[in-house]
C-alpha positions in Angstrom: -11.6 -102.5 -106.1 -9.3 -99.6 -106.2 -10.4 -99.4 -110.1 -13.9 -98.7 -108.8 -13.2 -96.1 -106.1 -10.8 -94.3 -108.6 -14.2 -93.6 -111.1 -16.3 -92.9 -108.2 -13.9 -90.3 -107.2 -13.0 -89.0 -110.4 -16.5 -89.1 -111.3 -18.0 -87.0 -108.1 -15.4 -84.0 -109.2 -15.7 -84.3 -112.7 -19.8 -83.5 -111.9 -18.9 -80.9 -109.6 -16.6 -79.0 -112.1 -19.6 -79.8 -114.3 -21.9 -77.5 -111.9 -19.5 -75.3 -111.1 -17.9 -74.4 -114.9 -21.8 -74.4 -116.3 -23.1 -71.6 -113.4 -20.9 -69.7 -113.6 -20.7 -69.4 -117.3 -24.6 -69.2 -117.3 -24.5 -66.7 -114.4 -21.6 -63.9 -116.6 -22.9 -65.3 -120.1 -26.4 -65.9 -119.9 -28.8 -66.0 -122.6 -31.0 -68.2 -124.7 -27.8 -70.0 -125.9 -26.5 -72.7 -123.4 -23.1 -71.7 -123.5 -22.1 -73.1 -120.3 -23.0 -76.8 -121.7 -21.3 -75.9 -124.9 -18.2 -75.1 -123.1 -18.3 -77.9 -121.0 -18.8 -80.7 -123.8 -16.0 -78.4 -126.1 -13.9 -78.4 -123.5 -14.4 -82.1 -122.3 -14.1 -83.0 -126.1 -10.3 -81.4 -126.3 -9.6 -82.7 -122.8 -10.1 -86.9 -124.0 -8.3 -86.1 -127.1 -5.7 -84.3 -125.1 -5.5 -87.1 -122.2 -6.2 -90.2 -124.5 -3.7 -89.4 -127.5 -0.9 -89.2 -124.0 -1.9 -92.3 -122.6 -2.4 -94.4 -125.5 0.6 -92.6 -127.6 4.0 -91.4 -125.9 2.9 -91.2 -122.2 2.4 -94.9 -120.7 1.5 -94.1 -117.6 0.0 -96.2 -115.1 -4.0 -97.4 -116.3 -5.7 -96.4 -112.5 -4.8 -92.5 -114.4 -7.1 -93.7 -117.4 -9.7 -94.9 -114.9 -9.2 -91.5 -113.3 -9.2 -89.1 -115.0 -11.0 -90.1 -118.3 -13.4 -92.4 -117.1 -14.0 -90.9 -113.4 -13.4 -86.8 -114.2 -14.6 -86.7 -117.9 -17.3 -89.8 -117.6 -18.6 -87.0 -114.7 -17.9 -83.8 -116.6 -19.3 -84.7 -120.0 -20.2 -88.1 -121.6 -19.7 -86.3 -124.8 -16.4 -85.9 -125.0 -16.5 -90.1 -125.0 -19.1 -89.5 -127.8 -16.9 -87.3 -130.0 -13.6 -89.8 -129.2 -15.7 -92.8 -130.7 -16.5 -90.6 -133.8 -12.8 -89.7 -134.4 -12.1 -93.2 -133.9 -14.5 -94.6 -136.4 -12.5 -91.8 -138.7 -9.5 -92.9 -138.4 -10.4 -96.2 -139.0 -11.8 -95.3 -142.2 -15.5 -95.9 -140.8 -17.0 -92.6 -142.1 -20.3 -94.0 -142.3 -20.9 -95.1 -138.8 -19.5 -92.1 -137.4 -21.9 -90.0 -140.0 -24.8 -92.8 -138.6 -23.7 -92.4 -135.0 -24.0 -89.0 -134.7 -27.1 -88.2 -136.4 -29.1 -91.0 -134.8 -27.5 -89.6 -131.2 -28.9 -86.5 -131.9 -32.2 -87.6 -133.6 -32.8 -90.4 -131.2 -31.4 -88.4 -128.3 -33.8 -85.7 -129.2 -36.6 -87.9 -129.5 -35.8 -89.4 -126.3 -35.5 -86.5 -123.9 -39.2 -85.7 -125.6 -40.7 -89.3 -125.0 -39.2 -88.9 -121.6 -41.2 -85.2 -121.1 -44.2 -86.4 -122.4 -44.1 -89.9 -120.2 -43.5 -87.5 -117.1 -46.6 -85.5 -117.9 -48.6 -88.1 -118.4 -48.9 -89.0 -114.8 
């Protein structure tokens, strides 16, 4: 249980740093670019690197910080810094072609998704 309410917890900041990190980004930065969401999901992206390497290398710290922090904070601030640790993973494990296949069909097929899902929503 205490697993659960960690994520929950972790995850309701990580979505408020999320809000809070994109406006005001958006709000001094502004422009056709979305640099607040670039920010965010760079920024997420160095943070699981940072965090995992620790907890899985010279830092073994208690797991409920895992649930925490990676899974709560990051799962709410970004799910693609979870997306860019699986790619390095596949790397490292000499997998170059499913990290190559992963990201292009998470950006095709998540493009193509987010359009299906516009054009279902208008259809009603």
């Amino acid at each position: 249980m205490l697993k659960y309410l960690l994520i929950v917890s972790g995850g309701g900041l990580g979505a408020l740093a999320r809000y809070l990190v994109g406006t005001t980004i958006m709000a001094r930065f502004g422009g056709r670019f979305p640099v607040g969401t670039f920010v965010i999901n760079v920024s997420g992206s160095f943070l699981i690197g940072l965090l995992m390497t620790l907890f899985t290398g010279n830092l073994r710290s208690d797991p409920a910080w895992r649930m925490f922090l990676v899974v709560g904070c990051l799962g709410g601030y970004t799910t693609f810094s979870s997306f860019e640790w699986e790619l390095l993973a596949s790397v490292r494990e000499g997998g170059y072609w499913i990290a190559f296949l992963n990201a292009l069909g998470s950006l095709v097929f998540g493009f193509l998704a987010v359009w299906l899902g516009t054009r279902a929503a208008s259809l009603g």
